[in-house]
N, CA, C and O atoms as a CHARMM CRD file, in Angstrom:
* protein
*
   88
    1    1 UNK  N     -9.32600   6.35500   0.15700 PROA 1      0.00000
    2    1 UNK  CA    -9.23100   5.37200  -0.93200 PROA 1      0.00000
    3    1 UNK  C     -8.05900   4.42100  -0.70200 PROA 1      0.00000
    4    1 UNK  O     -8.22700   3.22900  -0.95900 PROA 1      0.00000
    5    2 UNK  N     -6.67300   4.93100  -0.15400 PROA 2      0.00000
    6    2 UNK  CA    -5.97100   4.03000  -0.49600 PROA 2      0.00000
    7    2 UNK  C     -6.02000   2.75300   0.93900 PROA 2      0.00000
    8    2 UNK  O     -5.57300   1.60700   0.97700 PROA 2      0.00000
    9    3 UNK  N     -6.76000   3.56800   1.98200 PROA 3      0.00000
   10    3 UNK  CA    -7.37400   2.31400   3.27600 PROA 3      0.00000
   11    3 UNK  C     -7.98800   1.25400   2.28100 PROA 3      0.00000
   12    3 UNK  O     -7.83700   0.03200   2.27200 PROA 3      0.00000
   13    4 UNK  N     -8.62800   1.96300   1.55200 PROA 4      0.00000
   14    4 UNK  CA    -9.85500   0.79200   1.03700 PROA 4      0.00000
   15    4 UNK  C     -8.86300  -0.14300   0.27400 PROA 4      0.00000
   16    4 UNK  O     -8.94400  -1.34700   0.52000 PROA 4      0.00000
   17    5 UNK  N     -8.08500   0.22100  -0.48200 PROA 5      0.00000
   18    5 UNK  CA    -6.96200  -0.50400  -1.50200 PROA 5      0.00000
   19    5 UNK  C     -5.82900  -1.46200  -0.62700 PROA 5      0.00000
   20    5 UNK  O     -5.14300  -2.39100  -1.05600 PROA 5      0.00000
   21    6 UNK  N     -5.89000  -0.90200   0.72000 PROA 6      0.00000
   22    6 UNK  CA    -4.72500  -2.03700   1.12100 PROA 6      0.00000
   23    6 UNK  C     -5.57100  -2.89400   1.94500 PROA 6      0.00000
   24    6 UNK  O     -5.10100  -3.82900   2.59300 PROA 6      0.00000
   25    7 UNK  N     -7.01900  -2.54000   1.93100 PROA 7      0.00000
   26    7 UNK  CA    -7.69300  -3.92800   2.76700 PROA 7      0.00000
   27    7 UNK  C     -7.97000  -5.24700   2.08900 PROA 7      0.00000
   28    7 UNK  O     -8.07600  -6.43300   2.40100 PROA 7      0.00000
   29    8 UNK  N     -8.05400  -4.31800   0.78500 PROA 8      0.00000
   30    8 UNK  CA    -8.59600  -5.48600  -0.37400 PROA 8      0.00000
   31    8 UNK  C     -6.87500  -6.19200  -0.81600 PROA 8      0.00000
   32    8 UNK  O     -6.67000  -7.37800  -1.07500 PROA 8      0.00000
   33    9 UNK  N     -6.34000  -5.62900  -0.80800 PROA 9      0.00000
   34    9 UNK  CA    -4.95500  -6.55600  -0.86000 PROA 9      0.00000
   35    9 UNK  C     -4.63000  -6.81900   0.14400 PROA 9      0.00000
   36    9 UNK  O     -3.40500  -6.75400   0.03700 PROA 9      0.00000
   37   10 UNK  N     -4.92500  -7.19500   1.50300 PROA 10     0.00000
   38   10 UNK  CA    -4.79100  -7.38500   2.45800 PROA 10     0.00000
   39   10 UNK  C     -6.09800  -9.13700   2.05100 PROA 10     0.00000
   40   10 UNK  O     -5.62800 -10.27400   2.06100 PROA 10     0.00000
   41   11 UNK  N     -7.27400  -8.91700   1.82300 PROA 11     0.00000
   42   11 UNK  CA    -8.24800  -9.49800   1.86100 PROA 11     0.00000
   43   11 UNK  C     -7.56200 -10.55100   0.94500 PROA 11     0.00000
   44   11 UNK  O     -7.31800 -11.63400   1.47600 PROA 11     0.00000
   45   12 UNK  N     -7.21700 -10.38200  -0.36900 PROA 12     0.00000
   46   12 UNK  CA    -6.73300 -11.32900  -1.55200 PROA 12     0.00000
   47   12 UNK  C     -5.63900 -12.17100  -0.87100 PROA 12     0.00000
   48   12 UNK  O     -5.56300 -13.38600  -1.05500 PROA 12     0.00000
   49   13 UNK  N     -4.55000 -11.29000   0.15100 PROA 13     0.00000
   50   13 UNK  CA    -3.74500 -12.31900   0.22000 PROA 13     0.00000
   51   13 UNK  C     -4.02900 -13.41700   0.76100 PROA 13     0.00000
   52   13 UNK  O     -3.62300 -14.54700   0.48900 PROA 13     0.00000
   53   14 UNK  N     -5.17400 -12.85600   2.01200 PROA 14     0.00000
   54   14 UNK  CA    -5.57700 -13.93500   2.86500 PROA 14     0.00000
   55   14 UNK  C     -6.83600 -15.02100   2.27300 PROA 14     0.00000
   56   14 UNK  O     -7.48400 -15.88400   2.86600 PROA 14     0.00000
   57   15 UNK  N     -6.85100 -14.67400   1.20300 PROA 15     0.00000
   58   15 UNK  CA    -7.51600 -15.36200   0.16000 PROA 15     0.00000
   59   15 UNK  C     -6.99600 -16.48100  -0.07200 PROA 15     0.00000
   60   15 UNK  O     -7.47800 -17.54300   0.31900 PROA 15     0.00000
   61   16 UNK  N     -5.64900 -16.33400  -0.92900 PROA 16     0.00000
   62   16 UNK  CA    -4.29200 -16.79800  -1.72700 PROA 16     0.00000
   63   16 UNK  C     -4.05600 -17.92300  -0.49700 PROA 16     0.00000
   64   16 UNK  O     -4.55600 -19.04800  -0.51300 PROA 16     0.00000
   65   17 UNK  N     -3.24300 -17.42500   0.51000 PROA 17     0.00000
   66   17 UNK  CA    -3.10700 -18.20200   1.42000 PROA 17     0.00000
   67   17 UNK  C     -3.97500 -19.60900   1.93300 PROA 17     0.00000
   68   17 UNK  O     -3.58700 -20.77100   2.05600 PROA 17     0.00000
   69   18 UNK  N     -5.21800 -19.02700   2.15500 PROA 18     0.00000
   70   18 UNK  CA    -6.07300 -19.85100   2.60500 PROA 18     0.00000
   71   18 UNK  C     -6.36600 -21.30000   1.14900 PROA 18     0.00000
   72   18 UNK  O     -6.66200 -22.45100   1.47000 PROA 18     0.00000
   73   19 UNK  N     -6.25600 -21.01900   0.20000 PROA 19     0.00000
   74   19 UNK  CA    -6.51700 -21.16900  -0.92800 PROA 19     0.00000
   75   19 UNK  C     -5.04900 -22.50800  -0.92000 PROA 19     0.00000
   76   19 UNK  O     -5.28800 -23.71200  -1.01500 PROA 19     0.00000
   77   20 UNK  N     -3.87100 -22.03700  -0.81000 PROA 20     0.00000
   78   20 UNK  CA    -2.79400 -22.99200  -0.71400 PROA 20     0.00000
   79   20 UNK  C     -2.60500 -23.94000   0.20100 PROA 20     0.00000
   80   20 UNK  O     -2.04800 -25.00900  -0.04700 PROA 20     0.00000
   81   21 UNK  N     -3.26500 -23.45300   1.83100 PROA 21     0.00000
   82   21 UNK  CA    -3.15600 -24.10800   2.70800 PROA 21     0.00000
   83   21 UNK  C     -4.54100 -25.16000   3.02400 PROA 21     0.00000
   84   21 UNK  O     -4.71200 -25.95400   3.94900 PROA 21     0.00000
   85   22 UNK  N     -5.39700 -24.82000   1.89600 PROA 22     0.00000
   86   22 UNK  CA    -6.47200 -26.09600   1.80700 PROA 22     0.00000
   87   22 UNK  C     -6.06400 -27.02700   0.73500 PROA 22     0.00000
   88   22 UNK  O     -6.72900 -28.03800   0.50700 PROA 22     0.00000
């Protein structure tokens, strides 16, 4: 479970990021 929990906050940041840098 907690693999699964740091991919998805792993996933959001690169979300976030992508999100600022467009």
């Amino acid at each position: 479970m907690k693999a699964g929990v740091q991919l998805l906050s792993a996933f959001c940041i690169v979300l976030f990021c992508l999100l600022v840098v467009l």
